[in-house]
C-alpha positions, 0 to 999 in steps of 0.5 A, a space after each residue: 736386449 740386456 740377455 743378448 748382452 750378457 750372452 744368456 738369452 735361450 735362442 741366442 745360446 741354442 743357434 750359437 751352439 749350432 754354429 759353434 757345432 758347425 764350424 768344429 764339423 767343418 773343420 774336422 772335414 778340412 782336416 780329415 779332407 787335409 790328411 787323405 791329400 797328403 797321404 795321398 800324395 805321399 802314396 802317389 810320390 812312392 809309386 812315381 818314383 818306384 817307377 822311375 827306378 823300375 824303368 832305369 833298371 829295366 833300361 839298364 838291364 837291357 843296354 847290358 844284355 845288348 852289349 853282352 849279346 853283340 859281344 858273345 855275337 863278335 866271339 863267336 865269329 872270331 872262334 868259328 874264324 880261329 877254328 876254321 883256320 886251324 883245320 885243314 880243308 874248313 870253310 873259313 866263313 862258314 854259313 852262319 845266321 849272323 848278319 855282317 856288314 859289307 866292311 865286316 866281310 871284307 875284313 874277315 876275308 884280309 883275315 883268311 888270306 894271312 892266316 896260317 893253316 896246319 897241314 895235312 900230311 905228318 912229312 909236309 909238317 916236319 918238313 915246314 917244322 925243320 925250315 922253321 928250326 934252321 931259320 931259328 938257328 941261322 938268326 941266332 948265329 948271326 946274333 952271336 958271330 955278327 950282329 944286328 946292325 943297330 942304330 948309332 949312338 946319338 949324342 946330344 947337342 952341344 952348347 954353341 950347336 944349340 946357340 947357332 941353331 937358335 940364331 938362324 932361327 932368329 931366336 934371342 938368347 937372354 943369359 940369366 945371371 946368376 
């Protein structure tokens, strides 16, 4: 008993040795066990958000691609309108693979009843460009030797105007003295 008290006994020593090796094995997994979760972790965490970012991207790139498209789609048929309204003898709507809503149609058909088509014919054109000229030059001599009728000159109202307005109102007018 005196060599289990002084920590001498051989057997004592042996098995606490063993223990000792044990605890420093155990802890040497739990660190290592400790280390692989954390790292792993951090993996996880980097590849979770580099599939956050991927997808905001891709969601990203495909709302602009929509506009984009929806955008060309509307140019396209104000360009095929434009151009069909310039030349003569065109179908304004022509069969395209676009696919209108009912408001869209009805719209562009209000479109092709004011627009302005070039005529054929070299003399129909300098007859339509003389009318044009001489309704230039009437308004012009008008404005010079007559005038526009124009809008009077309004003045603002006056003091006792503005204080019999406010009494039929009922409204009470307190002077500030000064």
């Amino acid at each position: 008993m005196k060599m289990l008290g002084e920590d001498t006994h051989p057997e004592y020593i042996a098995q606490k040795k063993r223990i000792d090796e044990r605890l420093e094995e155990k802890v040497r997994l739990a660190d290592a066990q400790y280390r692989h979760a954390m790292e792993s972790l951090h993996i996880s965490t980097k590849v979770n958000r580099a599939q956050v970012h991927s997808q905001y991207f891709q969601h990203t790139r495909q709302l602009r691609e929509d506009a984009l498209y929806n955008c060309s789609k509307l140019w396209y048929v104000i360009q095929r309108e434009r151009r069909a309204a310039l030349v003569p003898g065109k179908n304004v709507f022509p069969s395209v693979s676009l696919r209108l809503r009912p408001h869209e149609l009805a719209d562009m058909i209000a479109f092709a009843e004011y627009t302005f088509r070039i005529p054929d014919r070299q003399s129909t054109r300098a007859k339509q460009r003389m009318q044009y000229n001489w309704e230039v030059t009437m308004l012009l001599g008008i404005r010079q030797h007559i005038g526009f009728p124009a809008a009077p000159d309004v003045d603002g109202a006056t003091e006792d105007e503005k204080s019999e307005d406010l009494e039929t109102l009922g409204v009470t007018v307190c002077a500030h003295v000064a």
